[in-house]
N, CA, C and O atoms as a MOPAC input file, in Angstrom:
PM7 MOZYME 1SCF
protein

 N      7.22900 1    10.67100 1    14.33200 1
 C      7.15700 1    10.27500 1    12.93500 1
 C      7.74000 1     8.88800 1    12.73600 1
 O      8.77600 1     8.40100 1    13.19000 1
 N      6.96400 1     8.46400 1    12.07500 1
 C      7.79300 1     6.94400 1    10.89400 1
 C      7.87200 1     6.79100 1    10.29800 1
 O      7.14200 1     6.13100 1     9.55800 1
 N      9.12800 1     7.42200 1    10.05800 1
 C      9.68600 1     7.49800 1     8.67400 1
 C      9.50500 1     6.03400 1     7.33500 1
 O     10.10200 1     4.96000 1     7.40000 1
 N      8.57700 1     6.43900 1     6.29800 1
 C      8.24800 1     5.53100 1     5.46600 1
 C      9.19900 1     5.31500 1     4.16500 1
 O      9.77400 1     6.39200 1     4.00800 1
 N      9.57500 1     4.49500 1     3.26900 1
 C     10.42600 1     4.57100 1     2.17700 1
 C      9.88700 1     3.62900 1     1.54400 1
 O     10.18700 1     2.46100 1     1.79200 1
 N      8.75600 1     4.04800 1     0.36300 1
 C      9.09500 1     3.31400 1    -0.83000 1
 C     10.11800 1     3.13100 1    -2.18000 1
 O     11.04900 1     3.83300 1    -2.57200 1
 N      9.49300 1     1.79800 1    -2.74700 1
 C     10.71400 1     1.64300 1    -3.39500 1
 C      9.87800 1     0.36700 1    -4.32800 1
 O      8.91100 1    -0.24600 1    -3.87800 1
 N     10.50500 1     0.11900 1    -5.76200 1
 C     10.24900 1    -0.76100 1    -6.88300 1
 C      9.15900 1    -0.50100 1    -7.58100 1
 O      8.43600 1    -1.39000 1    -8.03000 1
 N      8.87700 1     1.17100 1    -7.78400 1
 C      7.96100 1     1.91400 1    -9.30100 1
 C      8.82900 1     1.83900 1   -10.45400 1
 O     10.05700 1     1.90700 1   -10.41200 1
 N      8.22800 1     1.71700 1   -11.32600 1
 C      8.76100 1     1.70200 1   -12.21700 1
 C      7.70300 1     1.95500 1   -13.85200 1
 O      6.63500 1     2.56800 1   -13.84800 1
 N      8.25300 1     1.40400 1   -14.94600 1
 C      7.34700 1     1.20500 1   -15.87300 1
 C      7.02000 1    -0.06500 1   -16.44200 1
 O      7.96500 1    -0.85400 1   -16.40000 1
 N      5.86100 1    -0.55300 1   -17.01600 1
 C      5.83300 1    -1.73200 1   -17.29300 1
 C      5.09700 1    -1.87700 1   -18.33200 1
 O      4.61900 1    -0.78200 1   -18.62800 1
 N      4.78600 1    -2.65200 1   -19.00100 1
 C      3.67600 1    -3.06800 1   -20.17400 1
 C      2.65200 1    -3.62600 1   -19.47100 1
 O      2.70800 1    -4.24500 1   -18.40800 1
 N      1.47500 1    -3.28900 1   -20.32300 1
 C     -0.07800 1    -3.63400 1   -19.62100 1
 C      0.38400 1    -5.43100 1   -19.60800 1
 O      1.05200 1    -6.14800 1   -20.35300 1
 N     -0.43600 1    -5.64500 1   -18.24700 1
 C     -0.10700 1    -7.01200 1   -17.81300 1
 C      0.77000 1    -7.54000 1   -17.28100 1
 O      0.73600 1    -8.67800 1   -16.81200 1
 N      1.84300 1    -6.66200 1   -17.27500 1
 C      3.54300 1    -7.01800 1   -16.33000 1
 C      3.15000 1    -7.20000 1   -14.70400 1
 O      2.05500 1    -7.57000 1   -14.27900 1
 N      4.21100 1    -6.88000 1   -13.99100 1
 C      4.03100 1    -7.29100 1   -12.90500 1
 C      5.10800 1    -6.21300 1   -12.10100 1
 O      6.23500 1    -5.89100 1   -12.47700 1
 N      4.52400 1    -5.86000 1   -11.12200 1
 C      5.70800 1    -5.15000 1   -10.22000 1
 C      5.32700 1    -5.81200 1    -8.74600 1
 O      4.41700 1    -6.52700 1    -8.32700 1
 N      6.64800 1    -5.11800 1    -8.11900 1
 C      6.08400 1    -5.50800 1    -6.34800 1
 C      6.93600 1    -4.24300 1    -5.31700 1
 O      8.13300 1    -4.18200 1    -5.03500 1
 N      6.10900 1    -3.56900 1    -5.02500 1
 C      6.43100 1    -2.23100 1    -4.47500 1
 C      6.75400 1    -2.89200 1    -2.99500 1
 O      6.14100 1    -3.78700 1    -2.41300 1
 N      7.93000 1    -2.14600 1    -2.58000 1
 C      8.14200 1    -2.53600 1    -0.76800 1
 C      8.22000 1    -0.92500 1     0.03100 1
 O      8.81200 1     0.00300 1    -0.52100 1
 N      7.63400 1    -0.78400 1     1.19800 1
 C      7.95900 1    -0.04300 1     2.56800 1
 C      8.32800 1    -0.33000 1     2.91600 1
 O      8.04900 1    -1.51700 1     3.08800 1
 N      9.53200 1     0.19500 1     3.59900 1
 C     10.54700 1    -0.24900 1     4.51300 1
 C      9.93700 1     1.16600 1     5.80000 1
 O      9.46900 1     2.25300 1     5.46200 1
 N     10.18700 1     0.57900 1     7.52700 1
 C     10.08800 1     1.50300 1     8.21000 1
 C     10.95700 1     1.20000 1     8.93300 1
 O     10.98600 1     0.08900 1     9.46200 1
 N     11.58000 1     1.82100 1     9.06500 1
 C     12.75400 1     2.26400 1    10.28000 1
 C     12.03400 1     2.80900 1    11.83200 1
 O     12.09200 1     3.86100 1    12.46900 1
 N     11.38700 1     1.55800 1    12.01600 1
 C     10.65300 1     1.60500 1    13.30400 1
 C     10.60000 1     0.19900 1    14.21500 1
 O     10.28500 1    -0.90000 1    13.75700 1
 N     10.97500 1     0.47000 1    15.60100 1
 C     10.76800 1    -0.78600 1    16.06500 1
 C      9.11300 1    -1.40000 1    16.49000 1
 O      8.78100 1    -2.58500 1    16.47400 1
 N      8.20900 1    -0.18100 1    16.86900 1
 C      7.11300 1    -0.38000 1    16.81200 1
 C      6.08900 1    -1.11900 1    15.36500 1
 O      4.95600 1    -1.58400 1    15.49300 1
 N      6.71300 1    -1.05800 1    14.34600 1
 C      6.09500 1    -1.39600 1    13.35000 1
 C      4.80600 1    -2.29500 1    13.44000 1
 O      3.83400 1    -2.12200 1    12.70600 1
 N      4.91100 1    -3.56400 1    14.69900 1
 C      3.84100 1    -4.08500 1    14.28200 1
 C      2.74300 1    -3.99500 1    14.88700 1
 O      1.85000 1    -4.83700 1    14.98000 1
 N      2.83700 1    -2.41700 1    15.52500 1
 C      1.76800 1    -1.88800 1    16.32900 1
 C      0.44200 1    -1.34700 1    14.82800 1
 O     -0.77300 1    -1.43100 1    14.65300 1
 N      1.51200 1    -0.86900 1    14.14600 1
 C      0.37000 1    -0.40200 1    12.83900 1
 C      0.12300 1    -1.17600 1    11.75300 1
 O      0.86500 1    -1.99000 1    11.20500 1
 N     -1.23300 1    -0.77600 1    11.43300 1
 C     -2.09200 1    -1.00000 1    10.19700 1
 C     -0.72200 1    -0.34100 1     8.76600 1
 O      0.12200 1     0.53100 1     8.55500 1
 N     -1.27200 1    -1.35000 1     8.26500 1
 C      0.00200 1    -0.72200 1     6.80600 1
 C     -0.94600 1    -0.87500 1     5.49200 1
 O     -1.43000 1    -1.88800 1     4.98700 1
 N     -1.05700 1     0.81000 1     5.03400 1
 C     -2.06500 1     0.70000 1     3.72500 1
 C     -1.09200 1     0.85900 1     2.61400 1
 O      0.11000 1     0.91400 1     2.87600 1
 N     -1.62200 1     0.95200 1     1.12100 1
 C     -0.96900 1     1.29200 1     0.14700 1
 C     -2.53600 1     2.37800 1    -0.66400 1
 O     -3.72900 1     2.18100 1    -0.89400 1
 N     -1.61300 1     3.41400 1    -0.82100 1
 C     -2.71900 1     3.88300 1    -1.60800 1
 C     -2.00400 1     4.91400 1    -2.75700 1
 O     -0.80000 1     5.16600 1    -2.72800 1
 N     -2.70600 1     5.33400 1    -3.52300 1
 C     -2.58900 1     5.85000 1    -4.64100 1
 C     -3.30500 1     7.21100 1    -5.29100 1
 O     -4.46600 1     7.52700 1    -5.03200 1
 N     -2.57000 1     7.84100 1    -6.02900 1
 C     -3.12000 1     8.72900 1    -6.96700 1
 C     -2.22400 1     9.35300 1    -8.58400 1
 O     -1.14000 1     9.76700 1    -8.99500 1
 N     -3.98600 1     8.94800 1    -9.11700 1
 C     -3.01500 1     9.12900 1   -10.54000 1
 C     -3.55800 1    10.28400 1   -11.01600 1
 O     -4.69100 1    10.63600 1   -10.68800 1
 N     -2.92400 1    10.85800 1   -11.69500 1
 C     -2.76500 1    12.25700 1   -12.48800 1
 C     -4.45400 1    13.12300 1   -12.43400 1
 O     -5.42000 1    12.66900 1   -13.04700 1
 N     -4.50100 1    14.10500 1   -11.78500 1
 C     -5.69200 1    14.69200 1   -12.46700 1
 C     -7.28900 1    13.87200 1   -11.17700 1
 O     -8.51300 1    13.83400 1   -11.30600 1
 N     -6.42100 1    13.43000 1   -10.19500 1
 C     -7.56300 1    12.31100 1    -9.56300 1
 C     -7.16900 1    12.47400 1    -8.05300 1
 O     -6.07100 1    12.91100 1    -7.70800 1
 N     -8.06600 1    12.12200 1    -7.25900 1
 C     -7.86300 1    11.97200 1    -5.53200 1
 C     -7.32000 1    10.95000 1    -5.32300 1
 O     -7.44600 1     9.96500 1    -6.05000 1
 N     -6.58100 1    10.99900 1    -4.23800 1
 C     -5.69600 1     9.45700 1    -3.74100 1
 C     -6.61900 1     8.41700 1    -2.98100 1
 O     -7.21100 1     8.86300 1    -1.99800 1
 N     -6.76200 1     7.45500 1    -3.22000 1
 C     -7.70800 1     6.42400 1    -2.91900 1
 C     -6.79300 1     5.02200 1    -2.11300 1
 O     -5.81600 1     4.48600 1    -2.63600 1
 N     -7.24000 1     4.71600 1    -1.07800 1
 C     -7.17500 1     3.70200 1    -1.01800 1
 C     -7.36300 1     2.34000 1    -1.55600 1
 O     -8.45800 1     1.81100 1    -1.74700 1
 N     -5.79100 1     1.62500 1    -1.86800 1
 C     -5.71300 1     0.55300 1    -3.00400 1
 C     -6.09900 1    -1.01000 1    -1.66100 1
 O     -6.96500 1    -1.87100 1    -1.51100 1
 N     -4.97300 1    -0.62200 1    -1.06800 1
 C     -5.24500 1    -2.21600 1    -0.27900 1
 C     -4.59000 1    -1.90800 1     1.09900 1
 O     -3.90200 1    -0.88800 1     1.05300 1
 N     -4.62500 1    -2.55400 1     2.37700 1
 C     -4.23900 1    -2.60500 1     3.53400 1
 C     -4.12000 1    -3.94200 1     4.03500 1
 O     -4.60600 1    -4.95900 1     3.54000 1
 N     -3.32600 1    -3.81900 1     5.21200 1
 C     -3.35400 1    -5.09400 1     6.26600 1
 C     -3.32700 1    -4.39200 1     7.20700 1
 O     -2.84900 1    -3.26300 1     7.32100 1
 N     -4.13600 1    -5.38900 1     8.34600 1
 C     -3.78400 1    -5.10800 1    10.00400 1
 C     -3.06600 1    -5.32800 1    10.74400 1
 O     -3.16000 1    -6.54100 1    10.55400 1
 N     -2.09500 1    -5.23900 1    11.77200 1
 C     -1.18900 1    -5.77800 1    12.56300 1
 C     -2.01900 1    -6.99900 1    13.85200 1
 O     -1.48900 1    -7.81200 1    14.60900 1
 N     -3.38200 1    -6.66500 1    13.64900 1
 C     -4.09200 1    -7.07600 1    14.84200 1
 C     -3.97000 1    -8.90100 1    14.78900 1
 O     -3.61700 1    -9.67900 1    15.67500 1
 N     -4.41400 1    -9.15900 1    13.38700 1
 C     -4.89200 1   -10.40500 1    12.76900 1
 C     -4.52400 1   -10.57700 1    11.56400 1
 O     -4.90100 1   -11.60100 1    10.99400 1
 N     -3.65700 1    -9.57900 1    10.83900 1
 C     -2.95000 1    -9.93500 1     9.59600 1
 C     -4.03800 1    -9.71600 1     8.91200 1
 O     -3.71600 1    -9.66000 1     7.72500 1
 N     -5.20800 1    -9.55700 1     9.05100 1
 C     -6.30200 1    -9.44700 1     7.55500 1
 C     -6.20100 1    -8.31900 1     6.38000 1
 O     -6.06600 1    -7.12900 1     6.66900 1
 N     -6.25700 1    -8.65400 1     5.40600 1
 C     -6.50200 1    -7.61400 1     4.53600 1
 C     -7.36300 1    -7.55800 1     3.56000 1
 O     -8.02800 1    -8.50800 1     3.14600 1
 N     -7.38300 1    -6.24400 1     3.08600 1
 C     -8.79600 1    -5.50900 1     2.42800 1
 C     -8.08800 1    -4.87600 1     0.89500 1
 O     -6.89600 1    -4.56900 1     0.90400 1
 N     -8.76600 1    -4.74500 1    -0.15500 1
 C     -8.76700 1    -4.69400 1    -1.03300 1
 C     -9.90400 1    -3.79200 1    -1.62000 1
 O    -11.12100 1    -3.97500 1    -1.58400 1
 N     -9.06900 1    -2.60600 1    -2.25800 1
 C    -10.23900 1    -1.68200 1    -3.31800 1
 C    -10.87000 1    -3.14400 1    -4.72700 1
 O    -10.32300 1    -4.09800 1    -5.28100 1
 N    -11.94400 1    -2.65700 1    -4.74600 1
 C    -12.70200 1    -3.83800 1    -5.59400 1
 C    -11.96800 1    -3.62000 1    -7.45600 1
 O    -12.38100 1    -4.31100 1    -8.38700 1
 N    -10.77300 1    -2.44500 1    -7.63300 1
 C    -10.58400 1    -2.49400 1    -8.84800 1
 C     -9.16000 1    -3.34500 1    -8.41300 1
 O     -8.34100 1    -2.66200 1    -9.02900 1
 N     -8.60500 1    -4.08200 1    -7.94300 1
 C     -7.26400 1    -4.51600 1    -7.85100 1
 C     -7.72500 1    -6.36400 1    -7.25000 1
 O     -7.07400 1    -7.40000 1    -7.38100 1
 N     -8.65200 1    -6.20000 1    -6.80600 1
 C     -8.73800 1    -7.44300 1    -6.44600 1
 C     -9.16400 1    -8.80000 1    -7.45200 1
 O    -10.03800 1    -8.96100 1    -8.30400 1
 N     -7.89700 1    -9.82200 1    -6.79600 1
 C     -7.39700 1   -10.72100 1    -7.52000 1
 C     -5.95500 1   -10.68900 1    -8.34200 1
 O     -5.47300 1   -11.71200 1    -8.82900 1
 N     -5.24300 1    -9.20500 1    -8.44800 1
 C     -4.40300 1    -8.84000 1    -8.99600 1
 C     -3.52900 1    -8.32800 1    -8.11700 1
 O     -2.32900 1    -8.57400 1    -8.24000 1
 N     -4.02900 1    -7.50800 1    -7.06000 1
 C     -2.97500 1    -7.18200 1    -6.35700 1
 C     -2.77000 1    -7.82700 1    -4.82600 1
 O     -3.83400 1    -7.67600 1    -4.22700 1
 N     -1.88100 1    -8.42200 1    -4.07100 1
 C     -1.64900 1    -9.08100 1    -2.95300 1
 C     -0.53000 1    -7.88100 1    -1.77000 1
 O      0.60900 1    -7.45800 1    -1.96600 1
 N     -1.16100 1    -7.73100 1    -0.98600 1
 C     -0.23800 1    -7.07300 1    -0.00700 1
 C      0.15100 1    -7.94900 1     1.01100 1
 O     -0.62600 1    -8.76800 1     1.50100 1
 N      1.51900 1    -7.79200 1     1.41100 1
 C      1.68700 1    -8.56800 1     2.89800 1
 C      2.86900 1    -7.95700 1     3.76200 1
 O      3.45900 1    -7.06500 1     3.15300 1
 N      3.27600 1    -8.17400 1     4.81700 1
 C      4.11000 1    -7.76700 1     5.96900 1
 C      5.12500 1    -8.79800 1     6.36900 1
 O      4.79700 1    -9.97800 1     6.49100 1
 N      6.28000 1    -8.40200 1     6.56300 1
 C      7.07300 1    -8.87600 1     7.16600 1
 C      7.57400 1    -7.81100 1     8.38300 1
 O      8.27000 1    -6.79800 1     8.32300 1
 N      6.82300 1    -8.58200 1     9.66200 1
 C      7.17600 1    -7.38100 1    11.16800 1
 C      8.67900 1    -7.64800 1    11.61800 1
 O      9.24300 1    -6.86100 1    12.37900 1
 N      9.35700 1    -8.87100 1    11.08500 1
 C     11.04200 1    -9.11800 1    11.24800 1
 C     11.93900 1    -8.15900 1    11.03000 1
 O     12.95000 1    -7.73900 1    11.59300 1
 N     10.98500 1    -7.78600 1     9.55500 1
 C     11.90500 1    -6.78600 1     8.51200 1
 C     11.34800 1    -5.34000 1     8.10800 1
 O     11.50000 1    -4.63600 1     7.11000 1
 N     10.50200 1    -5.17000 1     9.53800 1
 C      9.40500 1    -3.71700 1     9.76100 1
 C      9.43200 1    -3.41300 1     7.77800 1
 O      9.89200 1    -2.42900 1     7.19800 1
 N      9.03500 1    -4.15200 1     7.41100 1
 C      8.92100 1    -3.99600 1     5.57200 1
 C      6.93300 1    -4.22000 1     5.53100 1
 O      6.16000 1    -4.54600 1     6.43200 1
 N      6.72000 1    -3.92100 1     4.27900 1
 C      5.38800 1    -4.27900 1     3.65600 1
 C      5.58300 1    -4.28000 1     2.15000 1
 O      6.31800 1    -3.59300 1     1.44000 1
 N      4.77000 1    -5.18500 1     1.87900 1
 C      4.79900 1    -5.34900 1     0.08300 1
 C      3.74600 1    -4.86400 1    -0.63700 1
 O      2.87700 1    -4.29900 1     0.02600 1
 N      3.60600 1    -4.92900 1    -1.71300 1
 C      2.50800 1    -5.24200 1    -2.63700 1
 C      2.90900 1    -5.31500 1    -3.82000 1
 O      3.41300 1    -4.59800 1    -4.68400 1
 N      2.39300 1    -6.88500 1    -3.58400 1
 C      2.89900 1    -7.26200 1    -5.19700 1
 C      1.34400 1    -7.21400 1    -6.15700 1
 O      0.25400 1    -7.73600 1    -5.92200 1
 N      1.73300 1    -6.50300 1    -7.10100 1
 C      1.21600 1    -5.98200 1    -8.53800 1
 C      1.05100 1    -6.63000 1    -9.75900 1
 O      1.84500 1    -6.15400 1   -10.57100 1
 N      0.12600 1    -7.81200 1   -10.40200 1
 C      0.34800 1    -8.71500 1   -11.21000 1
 C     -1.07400 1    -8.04500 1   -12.47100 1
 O     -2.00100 1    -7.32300 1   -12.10300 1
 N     -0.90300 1    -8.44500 1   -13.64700 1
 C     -1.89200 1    -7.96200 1   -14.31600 1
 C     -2.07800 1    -7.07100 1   -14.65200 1
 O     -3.14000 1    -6.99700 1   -15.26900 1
 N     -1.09300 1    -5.49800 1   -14.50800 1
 C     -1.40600 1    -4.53200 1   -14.45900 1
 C     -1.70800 1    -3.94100 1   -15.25000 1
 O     -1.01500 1    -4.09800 1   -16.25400 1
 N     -2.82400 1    -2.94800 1   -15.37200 1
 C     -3.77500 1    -1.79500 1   -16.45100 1
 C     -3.10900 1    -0.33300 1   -16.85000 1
 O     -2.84100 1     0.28400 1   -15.81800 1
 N     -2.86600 1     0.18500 1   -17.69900 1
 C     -3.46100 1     1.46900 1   -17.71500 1
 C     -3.49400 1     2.48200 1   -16.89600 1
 O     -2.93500 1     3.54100 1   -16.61300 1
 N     -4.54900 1     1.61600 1   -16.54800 1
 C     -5.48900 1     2.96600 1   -15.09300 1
 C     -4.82400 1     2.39500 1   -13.80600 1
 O     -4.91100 1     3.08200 1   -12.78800 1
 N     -4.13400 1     1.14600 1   -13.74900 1
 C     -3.22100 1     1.45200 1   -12.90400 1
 C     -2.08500 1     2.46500 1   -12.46500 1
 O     -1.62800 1     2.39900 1   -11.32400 1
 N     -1.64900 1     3.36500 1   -13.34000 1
 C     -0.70400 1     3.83000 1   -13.48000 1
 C     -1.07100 1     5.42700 1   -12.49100 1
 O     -2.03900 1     6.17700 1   -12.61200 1
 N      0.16300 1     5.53000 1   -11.50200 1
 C     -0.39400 1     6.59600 1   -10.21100 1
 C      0.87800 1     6.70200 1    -9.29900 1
 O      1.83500 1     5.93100 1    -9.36000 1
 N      0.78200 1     7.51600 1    -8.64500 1
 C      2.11500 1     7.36100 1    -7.72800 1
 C      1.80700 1     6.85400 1    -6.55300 1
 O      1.08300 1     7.46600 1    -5.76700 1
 N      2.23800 1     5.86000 1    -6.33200 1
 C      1.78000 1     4.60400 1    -5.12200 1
 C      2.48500 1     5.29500 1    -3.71500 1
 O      3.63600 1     5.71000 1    -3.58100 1
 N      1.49100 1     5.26600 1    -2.83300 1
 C      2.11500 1     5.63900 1    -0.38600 1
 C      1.62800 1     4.58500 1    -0.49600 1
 O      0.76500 1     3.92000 1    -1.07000 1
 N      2.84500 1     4.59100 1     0.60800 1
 C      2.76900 1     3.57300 1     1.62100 1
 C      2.34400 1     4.11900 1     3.16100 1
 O      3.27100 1     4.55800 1     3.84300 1
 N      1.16900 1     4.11500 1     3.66500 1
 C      1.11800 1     4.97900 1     4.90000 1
 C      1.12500 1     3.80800 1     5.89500 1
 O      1.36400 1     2.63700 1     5.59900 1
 N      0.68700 1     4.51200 1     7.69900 1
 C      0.79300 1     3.58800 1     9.06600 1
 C     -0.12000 1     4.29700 1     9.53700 1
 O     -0.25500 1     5.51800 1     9.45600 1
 N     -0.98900 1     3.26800 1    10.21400 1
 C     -1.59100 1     4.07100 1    11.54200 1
 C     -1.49500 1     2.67500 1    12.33700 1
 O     -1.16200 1     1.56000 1    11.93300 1
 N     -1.92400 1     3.14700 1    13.67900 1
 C     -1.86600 1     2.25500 1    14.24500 1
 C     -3.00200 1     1.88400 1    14.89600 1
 O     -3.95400 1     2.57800 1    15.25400 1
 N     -2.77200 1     0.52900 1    15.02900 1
 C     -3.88000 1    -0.49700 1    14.74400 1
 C     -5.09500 1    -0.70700 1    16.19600 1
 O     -4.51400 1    -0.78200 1    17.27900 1
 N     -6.13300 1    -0.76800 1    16.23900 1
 C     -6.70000 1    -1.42500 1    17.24700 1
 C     -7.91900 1    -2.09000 1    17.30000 1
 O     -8.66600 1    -1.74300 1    16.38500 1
 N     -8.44300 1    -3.03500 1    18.14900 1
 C     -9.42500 1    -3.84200 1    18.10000 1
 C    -10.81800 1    -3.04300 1    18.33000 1
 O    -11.03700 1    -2.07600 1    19.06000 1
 N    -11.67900 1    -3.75400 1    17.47800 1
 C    -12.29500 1    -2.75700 1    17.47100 1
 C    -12.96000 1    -1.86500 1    16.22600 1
 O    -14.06000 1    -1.31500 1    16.18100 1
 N    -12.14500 1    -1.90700 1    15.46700 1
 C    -12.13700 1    -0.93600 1    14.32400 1
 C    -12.34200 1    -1.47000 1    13.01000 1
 O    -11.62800 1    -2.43000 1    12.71900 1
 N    -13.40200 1    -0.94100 1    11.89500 1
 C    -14.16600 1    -1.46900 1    10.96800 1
 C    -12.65200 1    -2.46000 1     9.83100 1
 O    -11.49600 1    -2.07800 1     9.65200 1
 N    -13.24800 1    -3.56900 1     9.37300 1
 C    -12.14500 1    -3.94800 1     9.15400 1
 C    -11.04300 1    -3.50300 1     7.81000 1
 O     -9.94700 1    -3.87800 1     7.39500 1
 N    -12.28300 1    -2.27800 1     7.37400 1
 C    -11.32800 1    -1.36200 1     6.19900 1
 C    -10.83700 1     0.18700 1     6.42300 1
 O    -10.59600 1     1.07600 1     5.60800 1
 N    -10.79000 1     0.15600 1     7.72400 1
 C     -9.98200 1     1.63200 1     8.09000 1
 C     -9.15600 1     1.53600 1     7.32500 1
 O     -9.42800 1     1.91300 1     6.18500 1
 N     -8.03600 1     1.09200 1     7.54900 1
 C     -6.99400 1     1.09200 1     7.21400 1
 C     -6.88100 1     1.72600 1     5.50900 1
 O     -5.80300 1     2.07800 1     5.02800 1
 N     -8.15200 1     1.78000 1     4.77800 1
 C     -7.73900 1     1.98400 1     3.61900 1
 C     -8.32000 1     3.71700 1     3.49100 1
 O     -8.17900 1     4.52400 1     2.57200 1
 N     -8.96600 1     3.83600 1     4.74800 1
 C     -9.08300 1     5.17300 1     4.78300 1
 C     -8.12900 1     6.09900 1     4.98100 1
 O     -7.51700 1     5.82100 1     6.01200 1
 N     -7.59400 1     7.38700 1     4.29700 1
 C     -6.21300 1     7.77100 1     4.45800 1
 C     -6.17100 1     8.35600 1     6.03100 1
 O     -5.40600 1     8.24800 1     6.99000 1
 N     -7.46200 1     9.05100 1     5.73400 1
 C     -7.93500 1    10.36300 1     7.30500 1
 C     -7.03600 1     9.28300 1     8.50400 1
 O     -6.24900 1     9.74800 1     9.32800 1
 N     -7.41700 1     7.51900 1     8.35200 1
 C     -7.09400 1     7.28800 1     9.77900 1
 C     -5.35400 1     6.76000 1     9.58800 1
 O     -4.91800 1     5.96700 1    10.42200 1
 N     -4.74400 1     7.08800 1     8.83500 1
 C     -3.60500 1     6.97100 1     8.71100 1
 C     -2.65700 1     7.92300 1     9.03400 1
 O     -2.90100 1     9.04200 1     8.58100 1
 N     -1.27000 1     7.76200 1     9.92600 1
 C     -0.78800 1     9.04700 1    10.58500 1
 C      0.53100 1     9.25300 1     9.89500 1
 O      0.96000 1    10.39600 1     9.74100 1
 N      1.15500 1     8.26200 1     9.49600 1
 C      2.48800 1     8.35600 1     8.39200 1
 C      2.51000 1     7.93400 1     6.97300 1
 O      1.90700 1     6.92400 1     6.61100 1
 N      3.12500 1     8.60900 1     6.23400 1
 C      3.05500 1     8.27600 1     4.62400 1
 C      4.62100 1     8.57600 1     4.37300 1
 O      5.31000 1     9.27900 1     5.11300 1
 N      4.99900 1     8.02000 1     3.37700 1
 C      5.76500 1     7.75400 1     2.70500 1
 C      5.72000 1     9.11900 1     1.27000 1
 O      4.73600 1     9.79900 1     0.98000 1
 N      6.58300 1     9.15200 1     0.85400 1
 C      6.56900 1    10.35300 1    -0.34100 1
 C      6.69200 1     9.56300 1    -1.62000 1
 O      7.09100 1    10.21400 1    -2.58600 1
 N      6.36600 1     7.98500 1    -1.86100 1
 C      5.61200 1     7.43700 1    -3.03100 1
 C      6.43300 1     6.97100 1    -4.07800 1
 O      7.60400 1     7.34600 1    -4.12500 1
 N      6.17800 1     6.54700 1    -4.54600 1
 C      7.00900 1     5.88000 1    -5.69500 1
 C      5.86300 1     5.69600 1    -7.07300 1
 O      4.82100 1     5.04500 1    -7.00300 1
 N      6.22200 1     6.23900 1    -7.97000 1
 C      5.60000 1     6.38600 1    -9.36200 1
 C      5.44600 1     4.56800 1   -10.01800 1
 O      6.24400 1     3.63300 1    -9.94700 1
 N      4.17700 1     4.65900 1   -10.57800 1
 C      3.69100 1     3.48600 1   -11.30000 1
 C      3.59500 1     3.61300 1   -12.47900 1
 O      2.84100 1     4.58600 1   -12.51500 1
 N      3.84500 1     3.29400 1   -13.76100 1
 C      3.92800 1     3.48500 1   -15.07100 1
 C      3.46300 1     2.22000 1   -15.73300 1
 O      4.23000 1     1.25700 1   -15.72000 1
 N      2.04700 1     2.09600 1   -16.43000 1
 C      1.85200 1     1.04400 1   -17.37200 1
 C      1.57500 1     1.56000 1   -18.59600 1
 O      0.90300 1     2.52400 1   -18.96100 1
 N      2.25100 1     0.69900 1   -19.18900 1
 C      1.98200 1     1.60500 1   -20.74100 1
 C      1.09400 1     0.73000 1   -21.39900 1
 O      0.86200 1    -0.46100 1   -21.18800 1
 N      0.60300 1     1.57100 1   -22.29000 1
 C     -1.01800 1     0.11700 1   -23.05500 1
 C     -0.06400 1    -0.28300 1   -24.34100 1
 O     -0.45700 1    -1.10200 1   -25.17100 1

């Protein structure tokens, strides 16, 4: 296991801004893919956004893009996503999951949960309209 910990949910007014971090208490960290995904009330958890460890690229669900930015720091086995603009229908309890990464592989696995092997137990998102 790798052990995941999110952290910085909170509540905000439509259009505020948050920036959620994973922290992993792993030295392997930059062997894995690091997604963020979500589910809000009454709905399936979907993949929001990912990066790869391979090439740093990342992928984006088409309702966040331009608004939301994910990135990695492998120094500080951490991952971000910072949250700008936020909706409404943003509002969900945000994982942070890992799988690990390899060449090869379509460049939006990562936002698929199935190929993800650790999650985090989430941190709540609150926008109020």
């Amino acid at each position: 296991q790798v052990p995941l910990v999110e952290s910085g949910g909170g509540t905000v007014e439509s259009g505020g801004s948050l920036r959620l971090t994973c922290a992993a208490s792993e030295d392997s960290f930059r062997r894995y893919a690091m997604g963020w995904f979500r589910q809000a009330p009454g709905k399936e958890r979907e993949g929001v956004s990912c990066i790869r460890n391979i090439d740093g690229t990342t992928n984006y669900d088409d309702s966040v893009k331009g608004r939301f930015t994910i990135s990695r720091d492998n120094r500080k086995n951490t991952v971000y996503l910072q949250m700008n603009s936020l909706k409404p229908e943003d509002t969900a309890v945000y994982y942070c999951a890992a799988g690990v990464d390899y060449a090869g592989l379509t460049s939006t696995w990562c936002r698929n949960q199935g190929g993800m092997e650790h999650w985090g137990k989430g941190t709540l998102v609150t926008v109020s309209s």
